[in-house]
N, C-alpha and C positions, 0 to 999 in steps of 0.2 A: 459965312456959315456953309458946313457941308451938307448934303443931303444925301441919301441911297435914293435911286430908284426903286421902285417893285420890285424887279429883278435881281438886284444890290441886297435887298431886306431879306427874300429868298432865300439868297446865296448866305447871309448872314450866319441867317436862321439853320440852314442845314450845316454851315461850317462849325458854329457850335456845339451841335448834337452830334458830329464828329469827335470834336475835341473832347467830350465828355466821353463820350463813347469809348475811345483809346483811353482815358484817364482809369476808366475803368475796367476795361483789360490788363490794362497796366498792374490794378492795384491787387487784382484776384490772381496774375500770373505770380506777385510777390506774395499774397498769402497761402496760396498754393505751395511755392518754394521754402516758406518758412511753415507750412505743414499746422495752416491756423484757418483753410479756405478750403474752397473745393464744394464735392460730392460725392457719396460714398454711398453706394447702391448693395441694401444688405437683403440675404434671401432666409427666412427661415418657417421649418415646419411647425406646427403646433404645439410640438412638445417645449419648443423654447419661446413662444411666444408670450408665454405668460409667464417666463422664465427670470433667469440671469439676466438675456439679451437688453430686454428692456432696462434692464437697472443699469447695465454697462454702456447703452447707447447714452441713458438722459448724464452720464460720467461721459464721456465723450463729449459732451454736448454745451458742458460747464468746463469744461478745459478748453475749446475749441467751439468761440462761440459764432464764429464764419461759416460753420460748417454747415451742409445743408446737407441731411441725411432721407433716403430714401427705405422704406421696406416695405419687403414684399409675402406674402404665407403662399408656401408650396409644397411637393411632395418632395423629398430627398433626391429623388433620381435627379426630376427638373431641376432642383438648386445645384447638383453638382455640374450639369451637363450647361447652366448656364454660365457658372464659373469656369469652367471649360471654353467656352465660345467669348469670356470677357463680355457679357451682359450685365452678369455681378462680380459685386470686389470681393464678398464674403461671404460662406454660405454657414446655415449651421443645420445640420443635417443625422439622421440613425442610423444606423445601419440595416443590413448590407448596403454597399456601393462599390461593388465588382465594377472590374474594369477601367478606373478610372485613374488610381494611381501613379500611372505614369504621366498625368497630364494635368492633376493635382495634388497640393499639397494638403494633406492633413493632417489634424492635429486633436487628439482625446480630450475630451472634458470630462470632471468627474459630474454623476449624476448626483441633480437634488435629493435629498434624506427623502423616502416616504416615509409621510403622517396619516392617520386618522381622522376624516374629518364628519365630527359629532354634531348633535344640538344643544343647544347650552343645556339645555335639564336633564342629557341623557346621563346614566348611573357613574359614566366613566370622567364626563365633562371637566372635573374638578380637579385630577390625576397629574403627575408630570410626565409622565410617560407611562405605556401599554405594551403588552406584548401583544405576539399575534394570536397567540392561543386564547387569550380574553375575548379577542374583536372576532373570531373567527366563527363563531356559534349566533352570528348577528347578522339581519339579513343586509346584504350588500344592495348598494348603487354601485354599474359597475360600468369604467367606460368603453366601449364601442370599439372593436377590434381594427374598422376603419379609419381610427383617427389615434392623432399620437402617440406611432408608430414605438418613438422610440420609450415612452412610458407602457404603455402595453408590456413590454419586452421584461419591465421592472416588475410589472406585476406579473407575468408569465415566469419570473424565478421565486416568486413571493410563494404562486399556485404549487410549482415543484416540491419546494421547503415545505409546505403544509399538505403534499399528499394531494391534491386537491382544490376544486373552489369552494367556496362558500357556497354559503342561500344566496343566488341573484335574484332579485326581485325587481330590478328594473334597470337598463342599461339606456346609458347615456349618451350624446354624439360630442357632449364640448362643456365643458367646465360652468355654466351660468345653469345649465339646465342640473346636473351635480350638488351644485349648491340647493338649488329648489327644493330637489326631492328629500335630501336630506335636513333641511328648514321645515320641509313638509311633516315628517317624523317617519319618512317612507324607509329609512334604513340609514348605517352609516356609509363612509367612501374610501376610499384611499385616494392619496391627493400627495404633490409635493409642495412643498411651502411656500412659494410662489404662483404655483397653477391656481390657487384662485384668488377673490379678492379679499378683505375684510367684512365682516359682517358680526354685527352683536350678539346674533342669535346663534350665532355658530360659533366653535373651537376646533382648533389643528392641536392634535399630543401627537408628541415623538412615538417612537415604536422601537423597541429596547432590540436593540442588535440589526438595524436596515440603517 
């Protein structure tokens, strides 16, 4: 019968944790190459946070279940200027981003529909769609010029098109607290169909011609 010494068990021991170790270098440099492994370091603003992004990452995620995905919420400049430097693989950002184009590539998405978002019992709740002329005599919840830069911009043609704001009666910094107010019955919002969540007490209607 053989034995190891201590030193033998040792050596055993770490030659093992080697051999595994390579095994699985091995196996990530092959899921890598067949484009089923990895890390994908994604960077986006606010506006897409409650967006697309999410729905197209957990799609991502069920086709390529190796993958281990990172994200991150920033301001447009930082996510271009980190895709720039190869900190991120992909940014999803508003505009402006002067200066950058020669060092990246972009690419236009089309923006989510805005909706109207009511309390279940208000007069319009029951509707399939609204125009703006109806909502616009209604006092607003309105978001926050510093945040969701590139929704702002939707609403800032929305203000063009009607001459105007509405009644603001309370602004907001980020979609949870939106919901509230107008749950609260403090006024309706404008929202796009994914910026927020589900709720019973509330309704999203299209808005005829946006």
């Amino acid at each position: 019968k053989i034995a190891l010494t201590a030193s033998g068990e040792a050596m055993l021991v770490s030659a093992r944790r080697l051999i595994e170790a390579e095994r699985r270098i091995a196996d990530d440099v092959r899921k890598a190459a067949m484009g089923d492994g990895g890390r994908l370091i994604v960077g986006t603003t606010d506006d897409f946070f409650y967006d697309d992004v999410p729905r197209a990452l957990a799609e991502l995620h069920r086709r390529h279940r190796n993958l281990v995905v990172e994200t991150t919420l920033n301001l447009s400049f930082d996510i271009v200027r980190a895709v720039a430097q190869r900190r991120l693989d992909i940014g999803f950002v508003c505009p402006p981003v002067n200066n950058w184009q020669s060092v990246v590539a972009f690419r236009e998405l089309s923006p989510s529909p805005i909706q109207v978002l009511l309390p279940q019992d208000h007069r319009l709740a029951q509707r399939e769609n609204v125009s703006l002329e109806e909502i616009w005599s209604e006092p607003f919840i309105w978001h926050s010029i510093t945040e969701q830069t590139g929704f702002v911009l939707q609403l800032s043609k929305i203000v063009r098109k009607m001459n105007g704001f509405p009644e603001i009666v309370h602004r907001t910094p980020n979609s949870e607290l939106t919901m509230l107010m107008v749950k609260l019955g403090v006024g309706v919002a404008l929202v796009t169909e994914y910026s927020v969540g589900e709720d019973p007490e509330l309704v999203r209607i299209p808005i005829e011609g946006l």
